[in-house]
C-alpha positions as a Markdown table, in Angstrom:
| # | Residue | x | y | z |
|---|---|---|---|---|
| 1 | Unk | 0.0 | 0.0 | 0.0 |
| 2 | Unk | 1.2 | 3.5 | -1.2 |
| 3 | Unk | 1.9 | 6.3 | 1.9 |
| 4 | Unk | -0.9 | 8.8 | 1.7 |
| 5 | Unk | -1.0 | 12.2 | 3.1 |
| 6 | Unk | -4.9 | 14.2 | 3.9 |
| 7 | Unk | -5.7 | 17.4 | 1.7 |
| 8 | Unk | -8.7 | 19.0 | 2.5 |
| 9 | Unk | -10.1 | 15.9 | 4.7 |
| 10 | Unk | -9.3 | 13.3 | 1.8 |
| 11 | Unk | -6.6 | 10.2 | 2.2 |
| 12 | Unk | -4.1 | 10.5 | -0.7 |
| 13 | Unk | -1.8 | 7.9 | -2.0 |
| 14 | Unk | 1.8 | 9.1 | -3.8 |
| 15 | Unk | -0.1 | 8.8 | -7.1 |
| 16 | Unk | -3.0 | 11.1 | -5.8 |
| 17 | Unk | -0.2 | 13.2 | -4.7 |
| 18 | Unk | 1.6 | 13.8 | -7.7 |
| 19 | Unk | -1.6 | 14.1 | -10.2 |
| 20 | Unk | -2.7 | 16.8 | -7.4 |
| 21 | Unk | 1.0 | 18.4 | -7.8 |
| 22 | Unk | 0.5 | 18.5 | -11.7 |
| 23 | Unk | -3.0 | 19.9 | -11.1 |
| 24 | Unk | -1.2 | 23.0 | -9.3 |
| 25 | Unk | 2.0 | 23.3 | -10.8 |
| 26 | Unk | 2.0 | 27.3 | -10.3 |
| 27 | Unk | 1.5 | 26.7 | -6.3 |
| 28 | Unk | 4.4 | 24.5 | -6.0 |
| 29 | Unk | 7.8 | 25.6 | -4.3 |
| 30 | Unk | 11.0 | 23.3 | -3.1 |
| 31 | Unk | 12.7 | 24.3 | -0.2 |
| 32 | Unk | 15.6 | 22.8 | 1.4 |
| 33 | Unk | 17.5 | 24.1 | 4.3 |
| 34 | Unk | 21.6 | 23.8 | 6.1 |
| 35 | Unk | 22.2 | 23.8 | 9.4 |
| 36 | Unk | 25.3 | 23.5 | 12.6 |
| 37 | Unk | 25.6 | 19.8 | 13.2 |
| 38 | Unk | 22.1 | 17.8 | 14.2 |
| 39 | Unk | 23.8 | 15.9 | 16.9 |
| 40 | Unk | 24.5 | 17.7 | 21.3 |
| 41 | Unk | 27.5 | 19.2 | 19.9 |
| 42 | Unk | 26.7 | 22.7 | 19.1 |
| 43 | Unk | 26.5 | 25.7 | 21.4 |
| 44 | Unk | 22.6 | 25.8 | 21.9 |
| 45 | Unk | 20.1 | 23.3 | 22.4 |
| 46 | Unk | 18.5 | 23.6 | 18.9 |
| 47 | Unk | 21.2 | 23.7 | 16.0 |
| 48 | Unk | 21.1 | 27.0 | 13.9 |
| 49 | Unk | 20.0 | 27.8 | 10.8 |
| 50 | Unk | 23.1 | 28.5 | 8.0 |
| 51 | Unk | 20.8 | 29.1 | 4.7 |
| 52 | Unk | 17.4 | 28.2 | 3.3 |
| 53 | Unk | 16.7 | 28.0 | -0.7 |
| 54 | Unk | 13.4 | 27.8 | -2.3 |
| 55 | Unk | 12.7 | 27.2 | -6.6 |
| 56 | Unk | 9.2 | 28.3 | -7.8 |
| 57 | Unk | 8.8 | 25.2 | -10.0 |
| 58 | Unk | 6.9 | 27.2 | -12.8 |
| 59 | Unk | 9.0 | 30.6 | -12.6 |
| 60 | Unk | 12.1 | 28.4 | -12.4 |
| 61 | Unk | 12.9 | 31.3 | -9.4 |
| 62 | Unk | 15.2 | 30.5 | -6.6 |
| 63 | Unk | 14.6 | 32.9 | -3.3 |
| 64 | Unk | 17.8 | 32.6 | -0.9 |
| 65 | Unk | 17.8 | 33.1 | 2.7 |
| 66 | Unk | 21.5 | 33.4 | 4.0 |
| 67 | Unk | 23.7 | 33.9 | 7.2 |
| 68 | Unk | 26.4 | 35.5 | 5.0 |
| 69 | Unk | 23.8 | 37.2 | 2.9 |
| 70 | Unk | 22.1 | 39.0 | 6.0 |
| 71 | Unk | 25.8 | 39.4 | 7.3 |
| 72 | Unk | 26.5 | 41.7 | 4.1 |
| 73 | Unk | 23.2 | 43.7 | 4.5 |
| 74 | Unk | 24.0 | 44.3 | 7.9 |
| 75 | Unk | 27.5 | 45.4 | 7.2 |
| 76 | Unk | 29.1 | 42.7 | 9.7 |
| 77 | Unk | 32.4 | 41.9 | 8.9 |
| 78 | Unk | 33.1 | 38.0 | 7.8 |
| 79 | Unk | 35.4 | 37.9 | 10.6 |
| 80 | Unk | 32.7 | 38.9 | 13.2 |
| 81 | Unk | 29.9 | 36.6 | 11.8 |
| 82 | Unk | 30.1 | 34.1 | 14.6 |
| 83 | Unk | 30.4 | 36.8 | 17.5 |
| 84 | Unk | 26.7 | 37.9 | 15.8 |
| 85 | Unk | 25.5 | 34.6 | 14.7 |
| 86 | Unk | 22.2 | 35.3 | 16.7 |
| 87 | Unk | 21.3 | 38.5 | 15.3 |
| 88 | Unk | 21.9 | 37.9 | 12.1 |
| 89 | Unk | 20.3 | 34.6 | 12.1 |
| 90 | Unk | 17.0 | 36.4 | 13.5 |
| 91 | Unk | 17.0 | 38.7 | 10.8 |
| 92 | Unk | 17.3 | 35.7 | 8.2 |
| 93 | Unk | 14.5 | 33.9 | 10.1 |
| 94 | Unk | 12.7 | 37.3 | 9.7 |
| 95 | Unk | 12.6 | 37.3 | 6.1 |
| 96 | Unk | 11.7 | 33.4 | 5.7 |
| 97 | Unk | 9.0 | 34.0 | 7.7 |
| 98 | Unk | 7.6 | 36.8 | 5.7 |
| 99 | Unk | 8.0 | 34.6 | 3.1 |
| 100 | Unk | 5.8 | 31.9 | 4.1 |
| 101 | Unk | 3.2 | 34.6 | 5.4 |
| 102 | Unk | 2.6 | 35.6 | 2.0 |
| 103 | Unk | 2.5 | 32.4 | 0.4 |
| 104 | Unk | -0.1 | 30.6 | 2.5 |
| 105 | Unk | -1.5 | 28.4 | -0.8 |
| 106 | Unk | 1.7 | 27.3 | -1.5 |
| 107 | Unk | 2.6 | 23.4 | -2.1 |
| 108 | Unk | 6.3 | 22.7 | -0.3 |
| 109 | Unk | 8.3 | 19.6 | -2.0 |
| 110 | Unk | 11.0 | 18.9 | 0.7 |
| 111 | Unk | 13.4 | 16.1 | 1.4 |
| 112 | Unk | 12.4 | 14.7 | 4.8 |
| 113 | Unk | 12.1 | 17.7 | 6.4 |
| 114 | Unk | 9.5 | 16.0 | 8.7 |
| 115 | Unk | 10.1 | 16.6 | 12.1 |
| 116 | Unk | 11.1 | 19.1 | 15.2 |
| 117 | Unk | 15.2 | 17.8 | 14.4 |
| 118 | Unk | 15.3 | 19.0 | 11.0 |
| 119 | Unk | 12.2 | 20.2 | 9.4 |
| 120 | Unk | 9.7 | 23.3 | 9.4 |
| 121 | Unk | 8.8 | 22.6 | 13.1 |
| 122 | Unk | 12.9 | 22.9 | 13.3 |
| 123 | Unk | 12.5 | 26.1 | 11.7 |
| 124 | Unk | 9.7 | 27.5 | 13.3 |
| 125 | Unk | 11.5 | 26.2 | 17.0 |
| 126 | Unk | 14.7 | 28.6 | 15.9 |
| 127 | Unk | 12.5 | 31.7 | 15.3 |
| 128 | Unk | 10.1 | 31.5 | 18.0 |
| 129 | Unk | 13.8 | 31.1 | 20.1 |
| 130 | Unk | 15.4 | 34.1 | 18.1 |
| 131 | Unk | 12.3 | 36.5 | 18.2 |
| 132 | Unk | 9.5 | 35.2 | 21.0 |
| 133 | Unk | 7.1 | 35.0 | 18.7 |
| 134 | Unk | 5.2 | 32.3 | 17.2 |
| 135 | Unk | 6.1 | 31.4 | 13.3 |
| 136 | Unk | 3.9 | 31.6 | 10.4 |
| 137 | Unk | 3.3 | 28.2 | 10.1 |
| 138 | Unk | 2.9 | 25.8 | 6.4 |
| 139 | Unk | 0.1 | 22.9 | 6.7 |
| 140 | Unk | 0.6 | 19.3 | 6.8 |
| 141 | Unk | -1.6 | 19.1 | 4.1 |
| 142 | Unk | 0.4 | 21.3 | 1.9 |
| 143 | Unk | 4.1 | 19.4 | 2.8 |
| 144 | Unk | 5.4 | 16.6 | 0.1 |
| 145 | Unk | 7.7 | 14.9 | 1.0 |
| 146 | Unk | 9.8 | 13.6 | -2.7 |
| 147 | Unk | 12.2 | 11.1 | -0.9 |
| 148 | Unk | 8.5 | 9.7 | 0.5 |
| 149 | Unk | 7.0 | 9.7 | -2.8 |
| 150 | Unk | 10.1 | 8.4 | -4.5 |
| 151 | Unk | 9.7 | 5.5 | -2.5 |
| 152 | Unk | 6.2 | 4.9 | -2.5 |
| 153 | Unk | 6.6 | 4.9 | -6.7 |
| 154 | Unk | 9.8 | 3.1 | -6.4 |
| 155 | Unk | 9.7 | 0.8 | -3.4 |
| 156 | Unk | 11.5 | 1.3 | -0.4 |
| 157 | Unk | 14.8 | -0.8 | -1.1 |
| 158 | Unk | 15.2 | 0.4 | -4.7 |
| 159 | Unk | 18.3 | 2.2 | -3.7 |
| 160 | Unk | 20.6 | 2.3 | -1.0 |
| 161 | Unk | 21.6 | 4.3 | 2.5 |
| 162 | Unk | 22.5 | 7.0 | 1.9 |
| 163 | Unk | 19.8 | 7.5 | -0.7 |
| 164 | Unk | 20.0 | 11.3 | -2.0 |
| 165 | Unk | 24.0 | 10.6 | -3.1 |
| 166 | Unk | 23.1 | 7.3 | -4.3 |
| 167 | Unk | 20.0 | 8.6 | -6.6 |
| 168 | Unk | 22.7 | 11.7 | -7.5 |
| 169 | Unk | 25.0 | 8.8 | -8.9 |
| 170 | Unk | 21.8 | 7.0 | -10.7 |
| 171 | Unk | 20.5 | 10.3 | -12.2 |
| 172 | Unk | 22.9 | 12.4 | -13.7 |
| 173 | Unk | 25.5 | 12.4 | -10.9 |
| 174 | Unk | 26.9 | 14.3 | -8.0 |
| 175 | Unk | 25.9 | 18.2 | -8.1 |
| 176 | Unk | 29.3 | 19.7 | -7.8 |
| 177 | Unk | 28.3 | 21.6 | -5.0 |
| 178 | Unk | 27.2 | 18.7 | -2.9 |
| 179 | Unk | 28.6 | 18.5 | 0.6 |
| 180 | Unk | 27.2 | 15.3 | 2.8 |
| 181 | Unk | 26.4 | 16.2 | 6.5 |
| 182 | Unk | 29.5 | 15.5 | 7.9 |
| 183 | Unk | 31.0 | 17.8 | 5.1 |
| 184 | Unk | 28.5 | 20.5 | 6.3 |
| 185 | Unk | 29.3 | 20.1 | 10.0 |
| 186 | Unk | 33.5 | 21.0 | 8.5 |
| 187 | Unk | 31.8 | 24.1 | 6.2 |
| 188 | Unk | 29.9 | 25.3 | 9.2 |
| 189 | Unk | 32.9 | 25.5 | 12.1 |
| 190 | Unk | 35.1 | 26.7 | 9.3 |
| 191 | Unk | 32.6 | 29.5 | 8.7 |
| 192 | Unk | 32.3 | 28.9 | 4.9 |
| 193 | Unk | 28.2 | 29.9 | 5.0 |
| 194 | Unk | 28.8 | 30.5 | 1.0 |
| 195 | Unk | 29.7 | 27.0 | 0.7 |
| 196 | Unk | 27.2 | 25.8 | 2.4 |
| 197 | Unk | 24.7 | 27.7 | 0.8 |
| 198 | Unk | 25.4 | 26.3 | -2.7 |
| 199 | Unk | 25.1 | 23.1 | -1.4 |
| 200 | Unk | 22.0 | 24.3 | -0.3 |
| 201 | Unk | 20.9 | 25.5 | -3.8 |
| 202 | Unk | 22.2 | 22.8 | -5.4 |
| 203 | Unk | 20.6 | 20.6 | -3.5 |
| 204 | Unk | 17.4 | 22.2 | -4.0 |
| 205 | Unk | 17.6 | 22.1 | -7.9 |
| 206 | Unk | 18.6 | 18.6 | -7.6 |
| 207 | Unk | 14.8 | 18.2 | -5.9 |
| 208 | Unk | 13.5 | 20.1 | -9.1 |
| 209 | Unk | 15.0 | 17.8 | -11.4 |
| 210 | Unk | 13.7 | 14.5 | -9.4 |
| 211 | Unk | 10.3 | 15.5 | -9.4 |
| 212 | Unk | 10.1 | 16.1 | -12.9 |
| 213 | Unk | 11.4 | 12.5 | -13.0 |
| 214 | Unk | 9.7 | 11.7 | -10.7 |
| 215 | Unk | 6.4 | 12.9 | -12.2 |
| 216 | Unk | 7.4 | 10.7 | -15.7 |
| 217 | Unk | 8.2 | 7.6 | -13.7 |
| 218 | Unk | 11.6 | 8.2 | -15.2 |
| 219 | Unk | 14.1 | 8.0 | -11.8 |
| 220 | Unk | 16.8 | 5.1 | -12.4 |
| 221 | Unk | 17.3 | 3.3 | -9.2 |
| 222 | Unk | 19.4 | 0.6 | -8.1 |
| 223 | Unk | 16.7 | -2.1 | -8.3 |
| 224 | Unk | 14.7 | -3.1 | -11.2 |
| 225 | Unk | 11.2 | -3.0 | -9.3 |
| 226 | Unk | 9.3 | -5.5 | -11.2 |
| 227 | Unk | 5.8 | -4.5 | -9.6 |
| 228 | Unk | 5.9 | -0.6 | -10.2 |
| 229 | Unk | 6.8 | -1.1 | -13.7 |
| 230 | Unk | 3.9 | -3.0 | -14.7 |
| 231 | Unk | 1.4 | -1.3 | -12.9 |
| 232 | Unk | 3.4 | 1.7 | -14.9 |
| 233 | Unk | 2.6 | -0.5 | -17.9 |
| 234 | Unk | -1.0 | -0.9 | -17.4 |
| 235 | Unk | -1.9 | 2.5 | -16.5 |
| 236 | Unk | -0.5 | 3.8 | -20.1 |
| 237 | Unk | -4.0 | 5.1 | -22.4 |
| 238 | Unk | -3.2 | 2.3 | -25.2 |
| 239 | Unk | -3.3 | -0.3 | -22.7 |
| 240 | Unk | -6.0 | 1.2 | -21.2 |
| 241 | Unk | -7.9 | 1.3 | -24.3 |
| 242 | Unk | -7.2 | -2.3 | -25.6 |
| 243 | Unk | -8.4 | -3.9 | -21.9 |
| 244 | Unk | -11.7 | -1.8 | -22.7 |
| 245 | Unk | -11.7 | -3.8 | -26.6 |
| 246 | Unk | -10.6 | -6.7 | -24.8 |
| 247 | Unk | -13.9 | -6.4 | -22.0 |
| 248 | Unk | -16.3 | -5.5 | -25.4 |
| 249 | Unk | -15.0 | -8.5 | -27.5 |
| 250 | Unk | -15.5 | -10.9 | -24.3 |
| 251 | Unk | -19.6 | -9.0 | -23.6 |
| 252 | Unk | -19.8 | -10.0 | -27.7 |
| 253 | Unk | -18.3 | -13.6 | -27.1 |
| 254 | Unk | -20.7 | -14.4 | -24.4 |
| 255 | Unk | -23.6 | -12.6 | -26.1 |
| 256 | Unk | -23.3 | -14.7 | -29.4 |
| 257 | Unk | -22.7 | -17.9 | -27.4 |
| 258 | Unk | -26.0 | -17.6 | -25.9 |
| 259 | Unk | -27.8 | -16.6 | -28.8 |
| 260 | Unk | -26.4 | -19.9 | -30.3 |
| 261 | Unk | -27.9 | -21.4 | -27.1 |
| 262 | Unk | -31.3 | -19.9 | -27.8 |
């Protein structure tokens, strides 16, 4: 059984997903965020936010939210970014939140961005730390989650741990600004937030580029997946249409046999 998500009280499979992301392909936005190391390492409780990048899917826009970004607006040294972090990261925060505020019927694509670790709740958790107020927050109903729905098209062991490299390597290869967390964690305590915001970005178009697979069944995994390819198969129109020929020729069989009968 295929993971569903509710929109507007309705269960949806992965299918239903994607046929309701082709419906609205004007509403739908990828986001993808960087952050100081997940694990009890860092300085606070919660890790910080280094950079945030959404693509509007039908503009082909990309909207950047930055710590060295910010740092430039506010005419903070590079050297004095981490002396600031706070501030500046507010102000980032600031604008994101702005952001989502005026894009309420927007349709998120994220990759496992799920939870209060890393995920819009993480997010929201930073600000409402940052600024003491609450965060302008995007519905469950309007989160999609494309390693989720790769998976449900796919299966769950068509590729391996770690699976967004691995699918890189299957699908045109490694973005050359890819870093892999533990290669964030280095960017991050060296202080190299450009870095780590092309990763970001380039993560981000990655995303774009797997949906649109995604959306054509065309993803190459590791595994051949027997089962999704011929319910692929039987789904195309033609095949469609010659089952229906096939059901009328049978009704015509049966109805001539029994006028023979008769």
């Amino acid at each position: 059984m295929l993971p569903y998500i509710k929109i507007k009280g309705e269960k949806l499979t992965v299918k239903e997903q994607l046929e309701h992301l082709k419906d609205n392909k004007e509403s739908i936005y990828l986001i993808h965020y960087s952050c100081e190391n997940l694990n009890d390492n860092n300085e606070g409780y919660s890790p910080r936010i280094t950079s945030i990048a959404i693509i509007h899917i039908e503009s082909d826009t990309t909207h950047s939210f930055s710590i060295h970004l910010v740092a430039e607006q506010m005419k903070i040294d590079r050297t004095k970014i981490k002396d600031k972090y706070d501030s500046i990261e507010k102000v980032m925060l600031e604008e994101f939140n702005n952001f989502i505020k005026k894009h309420q019927d927007a349709l998120w694509i994220h990759w496992n961005m799920s939870n209060i670790n890393y995920g819009f709740q993480a997010i929201e958790h930073r600000y409402k730390v940052l600024t003491k107020k609450e965060a302008s927050k995007v519905s469950d109903s309007k989160k999609f989650n494309l390693s989720k729905m790769i998976l449900g098209i796919y299966g769950k062991d068509c590729v391996e741990h770690p699976r967004m490299p691995n699918l890189m390597k299957l699908n045109g290869g490694t973005h050359r600004d890819y870093l892999t967390g533990d290669e964030e964690v280095t960017a991050f305590e060296n202080q190299e937030y450009f870095k780590l915001h092309k990763s970001t970005i380039g993560k981000t178009n990655w995303f774009e580029s797997m949906y649109e697979k995604l959306q054509t069944r065309k993803i190459k995994t590791s595994k051949s997946n027997l089962p999704n390819k011929i319910s692929t198969f039987l789904e195309h129109p033609y095949i469609k249409l010659l089952g229906f020929i096939a059901v009328l020729f049978a009704l015509y069989k049966i109805g001539v046999t029994v006028s023979k009968t008769n």
